[in-house]
C-alpha positions as CSV (number, residue, x, y, z in Angstrom):
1,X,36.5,108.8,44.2
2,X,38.3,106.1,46.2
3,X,41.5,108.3,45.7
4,X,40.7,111.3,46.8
5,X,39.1,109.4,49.7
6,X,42.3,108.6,50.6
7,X,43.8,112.0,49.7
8,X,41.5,113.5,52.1
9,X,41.3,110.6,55.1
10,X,45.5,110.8,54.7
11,X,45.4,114.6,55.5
12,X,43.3,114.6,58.0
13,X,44.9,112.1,60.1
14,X,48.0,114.5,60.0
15,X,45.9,117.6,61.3
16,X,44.3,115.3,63.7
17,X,48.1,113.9,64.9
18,X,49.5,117.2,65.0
19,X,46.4,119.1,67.3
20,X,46.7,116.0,69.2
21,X,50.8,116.3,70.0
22,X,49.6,120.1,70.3
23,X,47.2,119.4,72.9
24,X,49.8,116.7,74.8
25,X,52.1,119.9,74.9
26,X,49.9,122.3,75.9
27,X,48.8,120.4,78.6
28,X,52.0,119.5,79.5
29,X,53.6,123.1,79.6
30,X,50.9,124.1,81.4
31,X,51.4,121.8,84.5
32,X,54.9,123.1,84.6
33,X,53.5,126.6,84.8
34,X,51.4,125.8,86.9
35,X,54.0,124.4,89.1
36,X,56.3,127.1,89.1
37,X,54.3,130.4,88.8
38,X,50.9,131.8,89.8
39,X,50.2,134.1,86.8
40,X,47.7,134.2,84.1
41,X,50.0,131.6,81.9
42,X,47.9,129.1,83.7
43,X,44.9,130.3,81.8
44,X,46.0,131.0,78.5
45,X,47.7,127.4,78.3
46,X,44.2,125.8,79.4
47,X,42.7,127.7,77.1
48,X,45.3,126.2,74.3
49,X,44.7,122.6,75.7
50,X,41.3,122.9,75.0
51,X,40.9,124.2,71.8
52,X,43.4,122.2,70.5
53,X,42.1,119.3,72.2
54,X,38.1,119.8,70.4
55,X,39.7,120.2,67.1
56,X,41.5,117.1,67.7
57,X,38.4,115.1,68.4
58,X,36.6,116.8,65.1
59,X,39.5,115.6,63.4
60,X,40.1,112.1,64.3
61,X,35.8,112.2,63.6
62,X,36.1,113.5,60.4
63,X,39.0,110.3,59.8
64,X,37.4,107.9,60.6
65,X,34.2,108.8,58.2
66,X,36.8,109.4,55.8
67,X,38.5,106.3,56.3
68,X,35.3,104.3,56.3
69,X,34.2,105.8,52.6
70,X,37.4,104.0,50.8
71,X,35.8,101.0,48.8
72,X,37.7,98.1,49.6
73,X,37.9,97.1,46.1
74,X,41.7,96.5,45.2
75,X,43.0,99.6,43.0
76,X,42.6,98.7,39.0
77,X,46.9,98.6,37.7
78,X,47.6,100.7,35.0
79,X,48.6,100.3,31.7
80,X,52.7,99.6,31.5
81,X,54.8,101.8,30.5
82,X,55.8,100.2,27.1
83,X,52.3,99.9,26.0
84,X,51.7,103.7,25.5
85,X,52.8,104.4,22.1
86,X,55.7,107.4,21.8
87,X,55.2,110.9,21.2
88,X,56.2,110.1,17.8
89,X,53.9,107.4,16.5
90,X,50.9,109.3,16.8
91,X,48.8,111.2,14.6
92,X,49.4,114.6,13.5
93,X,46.4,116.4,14.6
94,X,44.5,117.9,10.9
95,X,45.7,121.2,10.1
96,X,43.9,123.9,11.8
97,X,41.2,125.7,9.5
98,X,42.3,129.9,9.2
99,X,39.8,131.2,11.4
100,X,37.3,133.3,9.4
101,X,38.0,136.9,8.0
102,X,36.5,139.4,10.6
103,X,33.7,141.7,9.2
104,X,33.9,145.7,9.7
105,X,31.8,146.9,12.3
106,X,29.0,148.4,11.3
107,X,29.1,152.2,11.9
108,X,27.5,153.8,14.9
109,X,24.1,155.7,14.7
110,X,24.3,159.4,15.7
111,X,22.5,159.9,18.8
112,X,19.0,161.2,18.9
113,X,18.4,164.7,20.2
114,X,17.1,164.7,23.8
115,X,13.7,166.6,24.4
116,X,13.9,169.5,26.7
117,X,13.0,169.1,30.2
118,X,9.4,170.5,31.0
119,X,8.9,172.8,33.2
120,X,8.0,172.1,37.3
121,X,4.9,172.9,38.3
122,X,5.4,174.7,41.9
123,X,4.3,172.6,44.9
124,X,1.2,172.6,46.7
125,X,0.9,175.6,49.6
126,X,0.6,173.5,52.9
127,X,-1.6,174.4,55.3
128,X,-0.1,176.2,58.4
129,X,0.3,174.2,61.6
130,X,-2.2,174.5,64.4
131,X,-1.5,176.2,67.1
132,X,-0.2,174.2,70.4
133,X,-2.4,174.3,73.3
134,X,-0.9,175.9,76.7
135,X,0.4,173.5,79.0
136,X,-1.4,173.2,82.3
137,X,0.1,174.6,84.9
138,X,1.1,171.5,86.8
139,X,0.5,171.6,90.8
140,X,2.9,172.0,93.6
141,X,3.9,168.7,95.1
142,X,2.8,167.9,98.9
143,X,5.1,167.1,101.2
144,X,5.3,163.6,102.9
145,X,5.6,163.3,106.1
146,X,7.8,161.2,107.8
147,X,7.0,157.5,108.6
148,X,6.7,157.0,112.4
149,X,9.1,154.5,113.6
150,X,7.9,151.3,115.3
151,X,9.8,149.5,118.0
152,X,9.5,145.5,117.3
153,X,9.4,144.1,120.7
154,X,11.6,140.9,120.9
155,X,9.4,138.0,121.0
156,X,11.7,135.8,123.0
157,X,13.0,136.6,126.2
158,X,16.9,137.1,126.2
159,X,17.4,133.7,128.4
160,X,15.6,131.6,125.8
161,X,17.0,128.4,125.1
162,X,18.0,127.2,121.6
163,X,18.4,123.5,120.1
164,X,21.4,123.1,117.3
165,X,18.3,123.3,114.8
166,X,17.5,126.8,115.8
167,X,14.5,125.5,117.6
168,X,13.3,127.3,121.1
169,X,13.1,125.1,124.1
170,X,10.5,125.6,126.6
């Protein structure tokens, strides 16, 4: 477990380097757009500087979990080399048994006759709609008459005085 720990923790530390370079550049490119052009290149490298730059963050996260899951228990050595026997000193393995004489298949049945189809009975007669109803006639619409126009009589006298509020003096 410890290993792979470390498998993982090791490989995510180099996704999380490289978006984070990524994002540097990004960012960086995008100020010298920025500087010399008004365009839409603006955009598309702000867009790059933040994507890069959440992933990063999820990354390094996803580290330092990682990171803090390897036991700190020192790693077990292993055996040297010289105490492995050779190839030659071991064991044959037993002779494999012959695997058993296959059986003939047992012959196939003939299939059994199908039974004829019966016959379908004819459906039911359905009953014939009813007949629809006449629409009523619908009635003329009346004509509107035109809304009289009211004149709204000012309420202050044109030499009214005003404070910066918007407040009338008297």
């Amino acid at each position: 477990m410890s290993n792979r720990m470390r498998v993982l923790s090791r490989r995510l530390e180099r996704y999380a380097v490289g978006f984070s370079i990524a994002t540097f550049a990004f960012f960086f490119t995008g100020l010298y757009a920025s500087a010399k052009t008004e365009g839409q290149l603006v955009f598309f490298f702000a867009g790059l500087v933040s994507v890069c730059l959440f992933a990063s963050f999820f990354l390094w996260l996803a580290h330092g979990f990682a990171w803090a899951m390897i036991p700190e228990e020192p790693v077990v050595a292993k055996k040297p080399a010289e105490a492995l026997k050779p190839a030659d000193a071991m064991q044959p393995v037993e002779a494999m048994k012959p695997a058993e004489a296959m059986k003939p298949a047992e012959a196939m049945k003939p299939v059994e006759a199908m039974k004829p189809v019966e016959a379908m009975k004819p459906a039911e007669e359905r009953k014939p709609a009813e007949a629809m109803k006449p629409v009523e006639a619908m009635k003329p619409a009346e004509e509107r008459k035109p809304a009289e126009e009211k004149v709204i009589a000012a309420e202050d006298p044109p030499d009214a005085k005003y404070t910066i509020t918007g407040r009338r003096v008297y």
